[in-house]
C-alpha angles and dihedrals in degrees: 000000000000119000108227113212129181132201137194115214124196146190104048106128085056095039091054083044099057097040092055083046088057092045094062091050100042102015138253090273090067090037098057090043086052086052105056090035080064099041096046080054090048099056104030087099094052084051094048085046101047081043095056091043094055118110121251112214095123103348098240104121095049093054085050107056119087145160114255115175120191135157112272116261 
């Protein structure tokens, strides 16, 4: 049976604000940079999760999921 859990996260107007603020000082370059740096961090922990709760037959999913952040299209 799966354990639904739910979560409130706060903050991301400001957070948005400040970052466009940071942009105009250092450039979107940096900025971007800033941004998946935080975001690999972020995840890391859902990676190392969807990597133990694969299943181990062969081994072979788990060595093939990965975390790949990129700027929306």
């Amino acid at each position: 049976m799966a354990v639904i859990q739910s979560y409130t996260v706060e903050g991301f107007p400001e957070l948005f604000a400040k970052m466009d603020e940071l942009k105009e000082e250092i450039g979107k370059q940096k900025t971007d940079r800033l941004w998946r740096d935080a975001l690999t961090r972020a995840m890391e922990p859902v990676l190392r999760a969807a990597k133990a709760a694969a299943p181990k037959d062969t081994g072979q999913l788990e060595q093939h999921i990965y975390l790949k952040v990129q700027r929306p299209q």
